[in-house]
C-alpha positions in Angstrom: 147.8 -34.0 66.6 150.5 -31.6 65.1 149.7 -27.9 65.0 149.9 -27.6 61.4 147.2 -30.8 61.2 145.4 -28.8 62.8 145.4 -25.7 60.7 144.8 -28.1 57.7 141.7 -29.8 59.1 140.6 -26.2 59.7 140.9 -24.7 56.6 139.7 -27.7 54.8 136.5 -27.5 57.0 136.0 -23.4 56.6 136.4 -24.0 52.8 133.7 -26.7 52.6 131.5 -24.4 54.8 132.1 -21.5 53.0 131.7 -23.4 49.4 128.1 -25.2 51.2 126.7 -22.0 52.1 125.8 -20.4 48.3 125.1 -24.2 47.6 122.5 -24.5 50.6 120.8 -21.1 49.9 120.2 -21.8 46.3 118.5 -25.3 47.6 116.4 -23.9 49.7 115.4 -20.9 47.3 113.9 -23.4 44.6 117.3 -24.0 42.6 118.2 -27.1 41.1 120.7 -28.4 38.8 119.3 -29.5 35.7 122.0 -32.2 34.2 120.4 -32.4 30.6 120.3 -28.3 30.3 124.1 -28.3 32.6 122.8 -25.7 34.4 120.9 -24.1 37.6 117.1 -23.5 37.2 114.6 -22.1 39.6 112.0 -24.8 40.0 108.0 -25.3 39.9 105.3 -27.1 41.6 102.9 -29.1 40.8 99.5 -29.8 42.9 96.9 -32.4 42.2 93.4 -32.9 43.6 91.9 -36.2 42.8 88.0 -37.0 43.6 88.5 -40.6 43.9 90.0 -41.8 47.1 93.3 -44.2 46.7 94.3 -43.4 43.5 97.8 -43.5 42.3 99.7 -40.7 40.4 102.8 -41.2 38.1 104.4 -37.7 37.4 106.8 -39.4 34.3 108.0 -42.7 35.9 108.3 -41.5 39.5 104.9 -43.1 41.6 103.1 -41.7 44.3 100.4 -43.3 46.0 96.9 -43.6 47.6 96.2 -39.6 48.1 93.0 -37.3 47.1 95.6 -34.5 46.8 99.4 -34.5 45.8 102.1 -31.8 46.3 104.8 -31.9 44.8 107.5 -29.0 45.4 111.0 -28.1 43.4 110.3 -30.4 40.1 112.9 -29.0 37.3 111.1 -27.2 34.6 110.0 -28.9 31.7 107.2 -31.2 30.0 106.0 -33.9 32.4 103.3 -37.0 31.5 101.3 -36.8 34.7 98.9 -40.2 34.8 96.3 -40.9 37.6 95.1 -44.9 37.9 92.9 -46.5 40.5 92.2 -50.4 39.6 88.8 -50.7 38.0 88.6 -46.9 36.4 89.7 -45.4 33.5 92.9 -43.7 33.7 93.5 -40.1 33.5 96.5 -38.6 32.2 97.5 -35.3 30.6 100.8 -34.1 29.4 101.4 -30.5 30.9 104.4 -27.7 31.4 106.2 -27.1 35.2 107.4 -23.5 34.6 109.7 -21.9 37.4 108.5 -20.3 40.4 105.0 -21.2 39.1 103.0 -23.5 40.6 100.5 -26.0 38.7 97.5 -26.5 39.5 95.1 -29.8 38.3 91.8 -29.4 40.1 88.9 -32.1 41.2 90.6 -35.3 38.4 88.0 -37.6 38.6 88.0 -41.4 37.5 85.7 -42.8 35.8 84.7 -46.0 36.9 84.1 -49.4 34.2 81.4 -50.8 35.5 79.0 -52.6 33.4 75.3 -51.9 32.8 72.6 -53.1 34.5 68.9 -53.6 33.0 66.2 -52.7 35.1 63.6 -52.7 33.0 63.7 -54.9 30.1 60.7 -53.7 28.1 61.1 -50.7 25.6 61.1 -47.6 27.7 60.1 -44.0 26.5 62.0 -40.2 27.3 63.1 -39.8 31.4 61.3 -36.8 32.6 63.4 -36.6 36.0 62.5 -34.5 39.5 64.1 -31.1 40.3 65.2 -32.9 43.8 66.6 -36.1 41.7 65.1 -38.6 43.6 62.4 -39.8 40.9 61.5 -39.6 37.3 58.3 -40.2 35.0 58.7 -42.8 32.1 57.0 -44.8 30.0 56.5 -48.4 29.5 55.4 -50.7 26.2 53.7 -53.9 27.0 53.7 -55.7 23.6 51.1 -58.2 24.8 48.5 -55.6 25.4 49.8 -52.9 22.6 49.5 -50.1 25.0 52.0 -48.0 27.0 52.3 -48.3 30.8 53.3 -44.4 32.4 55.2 -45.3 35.6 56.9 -43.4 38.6 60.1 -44.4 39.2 62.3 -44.0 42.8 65.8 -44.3 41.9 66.6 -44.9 45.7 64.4 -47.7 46.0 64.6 -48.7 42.1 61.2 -49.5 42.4 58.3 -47.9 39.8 54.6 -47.7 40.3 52.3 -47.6 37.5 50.2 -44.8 36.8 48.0 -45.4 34.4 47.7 -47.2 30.6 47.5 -45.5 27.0 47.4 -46.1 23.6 50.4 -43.8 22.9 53.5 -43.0 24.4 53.9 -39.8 26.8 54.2 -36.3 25.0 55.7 -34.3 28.1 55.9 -34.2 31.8 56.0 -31.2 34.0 57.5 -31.5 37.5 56.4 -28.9 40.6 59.4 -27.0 41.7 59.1 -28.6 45.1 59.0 -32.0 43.3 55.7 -32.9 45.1 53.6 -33.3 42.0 53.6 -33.7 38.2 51.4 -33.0 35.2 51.9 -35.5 32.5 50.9 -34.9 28.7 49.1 -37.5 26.2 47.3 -37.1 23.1 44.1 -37.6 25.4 44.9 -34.5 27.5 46.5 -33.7 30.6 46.9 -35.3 34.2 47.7 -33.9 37.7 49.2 -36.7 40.0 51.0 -36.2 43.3 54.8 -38.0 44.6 52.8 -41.2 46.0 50.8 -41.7 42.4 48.0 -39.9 43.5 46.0 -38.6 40.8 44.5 -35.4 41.1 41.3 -33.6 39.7 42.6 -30.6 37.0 40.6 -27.7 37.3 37.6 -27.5 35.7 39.0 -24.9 32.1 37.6 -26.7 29.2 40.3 -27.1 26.2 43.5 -26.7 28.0 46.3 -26.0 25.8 49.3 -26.0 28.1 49.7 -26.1 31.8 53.1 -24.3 33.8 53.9 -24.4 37.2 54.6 -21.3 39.3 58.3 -21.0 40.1 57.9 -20.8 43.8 54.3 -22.3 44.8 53.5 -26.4 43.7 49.7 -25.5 44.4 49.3 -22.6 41.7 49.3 -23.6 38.1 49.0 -21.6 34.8 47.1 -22.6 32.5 46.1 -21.7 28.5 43.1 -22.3 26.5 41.1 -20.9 23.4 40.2 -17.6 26.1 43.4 -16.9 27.6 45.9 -17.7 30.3 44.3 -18.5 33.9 45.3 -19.0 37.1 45.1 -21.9 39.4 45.1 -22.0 43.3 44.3 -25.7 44.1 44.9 -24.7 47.8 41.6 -22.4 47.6 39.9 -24.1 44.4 40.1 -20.8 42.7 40.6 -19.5 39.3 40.9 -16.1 37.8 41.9 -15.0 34.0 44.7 -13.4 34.0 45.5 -12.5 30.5 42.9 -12.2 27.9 44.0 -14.0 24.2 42.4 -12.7 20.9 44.4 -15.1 18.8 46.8 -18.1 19.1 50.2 -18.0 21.1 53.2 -19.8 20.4 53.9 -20.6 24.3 53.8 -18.9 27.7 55.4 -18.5 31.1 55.0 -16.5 34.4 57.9 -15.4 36.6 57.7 -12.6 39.1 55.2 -10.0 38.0 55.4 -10.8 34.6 54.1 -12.9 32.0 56.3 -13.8 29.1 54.7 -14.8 25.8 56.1 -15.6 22.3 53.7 -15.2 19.4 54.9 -15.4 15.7 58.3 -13.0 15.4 57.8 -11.6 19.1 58.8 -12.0 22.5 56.6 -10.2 24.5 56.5 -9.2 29.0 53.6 -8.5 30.0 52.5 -7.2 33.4 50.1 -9.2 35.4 49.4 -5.8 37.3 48.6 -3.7 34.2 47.5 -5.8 31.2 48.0 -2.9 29.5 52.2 -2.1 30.2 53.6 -4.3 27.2 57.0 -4.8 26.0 57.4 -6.5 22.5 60.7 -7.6 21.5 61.1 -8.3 17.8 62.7 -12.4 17.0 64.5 -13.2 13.8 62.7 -16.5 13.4 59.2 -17.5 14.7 57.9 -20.6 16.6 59.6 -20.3 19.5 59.0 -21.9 22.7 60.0 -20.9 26.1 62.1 -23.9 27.5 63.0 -22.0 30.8 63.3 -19.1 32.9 66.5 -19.2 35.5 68.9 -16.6 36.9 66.8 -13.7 35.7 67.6 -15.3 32.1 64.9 -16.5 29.3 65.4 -18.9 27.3 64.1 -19.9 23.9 64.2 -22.6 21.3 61.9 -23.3 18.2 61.9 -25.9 16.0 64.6 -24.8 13.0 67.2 -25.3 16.0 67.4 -22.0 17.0 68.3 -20.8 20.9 67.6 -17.7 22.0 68.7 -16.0 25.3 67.7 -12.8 26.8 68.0 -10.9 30.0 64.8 -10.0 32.3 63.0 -8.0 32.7 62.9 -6.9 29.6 63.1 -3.4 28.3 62.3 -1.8 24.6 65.9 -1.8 23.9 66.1 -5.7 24.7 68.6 -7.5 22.9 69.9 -11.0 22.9 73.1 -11.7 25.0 73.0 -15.2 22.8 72.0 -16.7 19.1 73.5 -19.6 18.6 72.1 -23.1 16.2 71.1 -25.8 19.3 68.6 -28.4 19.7 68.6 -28.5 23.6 70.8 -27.1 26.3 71.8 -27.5 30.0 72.1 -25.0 32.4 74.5 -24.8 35.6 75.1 -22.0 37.9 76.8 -19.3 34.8 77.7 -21.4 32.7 75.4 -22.9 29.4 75.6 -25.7 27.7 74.5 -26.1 24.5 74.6 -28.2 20.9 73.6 -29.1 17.7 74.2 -32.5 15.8 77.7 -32.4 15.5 79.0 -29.9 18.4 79.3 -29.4 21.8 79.3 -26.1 23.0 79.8 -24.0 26.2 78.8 -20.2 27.2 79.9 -18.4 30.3 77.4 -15.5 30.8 79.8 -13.5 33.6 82.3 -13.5 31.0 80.6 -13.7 27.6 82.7 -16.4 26.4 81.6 -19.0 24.1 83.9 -22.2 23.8 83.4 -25.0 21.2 83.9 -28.2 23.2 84.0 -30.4 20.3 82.9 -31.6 17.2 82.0 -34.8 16.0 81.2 -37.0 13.0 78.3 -38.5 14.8 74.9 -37.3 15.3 74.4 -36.1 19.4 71.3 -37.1 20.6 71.8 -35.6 24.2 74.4 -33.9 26.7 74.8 -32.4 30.0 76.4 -31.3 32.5 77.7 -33.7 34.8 77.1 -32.9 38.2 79.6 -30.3 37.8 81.0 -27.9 34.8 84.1 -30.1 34.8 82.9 -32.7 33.0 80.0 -33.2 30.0 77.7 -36.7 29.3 76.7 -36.9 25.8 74.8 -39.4 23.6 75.6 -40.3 20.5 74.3 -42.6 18.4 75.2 -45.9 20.2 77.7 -44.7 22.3 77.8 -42.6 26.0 80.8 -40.7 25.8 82.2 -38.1 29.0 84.5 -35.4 27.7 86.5 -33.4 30.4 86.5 -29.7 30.3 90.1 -29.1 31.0 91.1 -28.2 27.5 95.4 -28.2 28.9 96.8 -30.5 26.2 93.8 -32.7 24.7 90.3 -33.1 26.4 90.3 -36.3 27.3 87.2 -38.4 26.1 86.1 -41.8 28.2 83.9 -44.1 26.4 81.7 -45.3 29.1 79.1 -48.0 27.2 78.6 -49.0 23.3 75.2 -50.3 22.9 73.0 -51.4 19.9 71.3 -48.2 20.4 71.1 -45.5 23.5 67.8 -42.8 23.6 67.6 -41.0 26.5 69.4 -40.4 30.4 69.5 -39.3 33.2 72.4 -38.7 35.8 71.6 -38.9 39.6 73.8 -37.2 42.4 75.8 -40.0 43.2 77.1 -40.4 39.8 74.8 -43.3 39.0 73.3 -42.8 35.0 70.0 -44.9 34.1 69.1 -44.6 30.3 67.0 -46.4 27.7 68.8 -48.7 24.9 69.4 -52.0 23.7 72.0 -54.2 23.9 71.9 -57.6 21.7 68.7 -59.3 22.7 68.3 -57.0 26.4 66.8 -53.4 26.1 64.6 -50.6 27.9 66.1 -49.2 31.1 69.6 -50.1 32.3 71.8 -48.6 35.0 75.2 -47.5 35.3 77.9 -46.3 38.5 80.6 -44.2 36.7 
């Protein structure tokens, strides 16, 4: 090869090299050429974690597949439709912003599977009064033939219930140990101690019991109420001991730590089982209220005009609530509240006193909660269970998950099963569902 061939091939090779190198660097530092903008942008990320296993992501057209978490590195800035499909669930799909040098983040996406109910019981079935370690909850039953109502146990590993005993009304209440090894129900007749196996146990001997609580820690000390005051139980020793005098009537009751917590009329008042005599009233701007629980050094409490309540304790004479709001029931996870009323959903964070409306409906919401998570809310509505995501980026996205003839009450166990009452067409009572 000539000399001056040579030179040539040289130079034309230095120039490339030289022209490459700015070109390379730029690639490797994020940059990309965007065609529709005609220019260079720094680029984003994206990263996706999925809770389902072989699911299937589409980020705009482009498909990825069978992962529980996707990266994807130097995507052009912009607005991307990011879908998420698995055959037999509902998909998921959001449309969100890459921004440069950011990265995006969409955390634990969860499918929803369509499965279709299964009844289990097919005989009108009463409220769900479920165990704190979700393996069992107290229902009732009506037998039409025999015009009475049948209180079973229910195992929801076993799906298997054992009857507990027969009345001429339906159950008022059930209250569960914290150790989930026995339960006090409530009928018009008066009050019943059983244990896990069906077991039913002999109440102690307080004539006219008003209400009965469990101790938070102990499942063989009860508190109970009557006309004289508020006593305590130790079925352990078969002992019993008054330990707060009542003059008058009291709205409700409850015991943690060293104190005892009563609201009467317009008060909320702490009360030390040491020293009946060191009391704290705290003045309430409505009356009736009861005291639905006691979590996380919180109390909480709810009357009848829809009213909720929440206050730190212990309580001091300067007490004030860290929450009013209008609710008919609420959930409670970890820090963060849930809460609504007939036509909204609502959320609280108490670490960061933040309230969020969820939604609002047009329909009248007969339940919610949590769903095993704060990502995700259940609700009931008239005739329809509905699961509304909490990532607000976009839209919440809102999964119809069965329209019956008519839906009362649920439950949701830990493995994302939900068993609740209802009827569909000519089948009703209790009916199952994987989501």
């Amino acid at each position: 090869m000539q000399r001056k061939y040579r030179k040539i091939i040289f130079f034309i090779f230095a120039a490339f090299f030289i022209i490459s190198i700015p070109i390379i660097l730029l690639y490797t530092g994020g940059y990309r050429y965007n065609i529709k903008k005609n220019r260079l942008e720094k680029t984003g990320n994206l990263v996706v974690n999925v809770k389902n296993k072989g699911a299937t992501l589409y980020l705009n057209e482009k498909k990825f597949e069978n992962k529980e978490e996707f990266r994807m590195q130097n995507i052009l800035p912009g607005e991307y439709l990011i879908k998420i499909t698995k055959e037999g669930y509902f998909d998921w799909q959001k449309k969100l912003a890459i921004e440069s040098e950011i990265t995006t983040f969409i955390k634990d996406a969860r499918l929803f599977k369509q499965s279709l109910p299964i009844n289990i019981i097919d005989k009108n079935t009463g409220a769900l009064f479920y165990s704190p370690n979700g393996k069992l909850f107290i229902t009732d039953i009506y037998i039409k033939k025999d015009s009475n109502y049948q209180a079973v146990i229910f195992n929801v590993e076993t799906e298997t219930y054992k009857k507990l005993f027969s009345s001429a009304s339906p159950l008022l209440g059930t209250a569960w140990s914290g150790d989930s090894n026995k339960f006090i129900i409530e009928t018009v007749s008066g009050f019943q101690l059983f244990d896990v196996n069906g077991e039913k146990t002999e109440l102690p001997k307080i004539t006219n019991i008003k209400k009965i609580k469990w101790d938070e820690k102990n499942g063989m000390v009860l508190y109970v109420e009557n006309d004289k005051g508020i006593y305590k139980i130790d079925m352990l020793f078969n002992t019993s001991n008054l330990l707060y005098p009542l003059s008058g009537t009291i709205d409700d009751f409850s015991i943690s730590g060293n104190y005892l917590y009563i609201t009467e009329g317009f008060l909320l008042k702490q009360i030390d089982i040491k020293d009946n005599t060191d009391i704290i009233p705290i003045p309430l701007e409505r009356k009736n209220y009861l005291i639905k629980n006691i979590l996380d050094k919180k109390i909480f409490l709810l009357n009848q005009e829809n009213k909720l309540q929440v206050f730190d304790i212990p309580l001091n004479k300067l007490s004030i609530p860290i929450l009013i709001a209008n609710a008919k029931d609420f959930d409670l996870l970890d820090n963060n509240l849930l809460y609504y009323d007939d036509f909204e959903l609502w959320t609280y964070t108490f670490d960061k006193e933040e309230k969020t409306l969820i939604t609002r409906i047009g329909e009248n919401i007969k339940k919610a909660r949590w769903l095993n998570g704060s990502d995700y809310i259940i609700f009931i509505l008239e005739n329809k269970l509905e699961i509304i995501e909490m990532d607000k980026r976009d839209h919440r996205q809102t999964v119809e998950m069965a329209k019956f003839d008519d839906i009362g009450d649920m439950l949701i166990t830990k493995n994302f099963y939900i068993y609740f009452t209802g009827q569909l067409q000519n089948s009703k009572g209790l009916f199952k569902m994987e989501i």
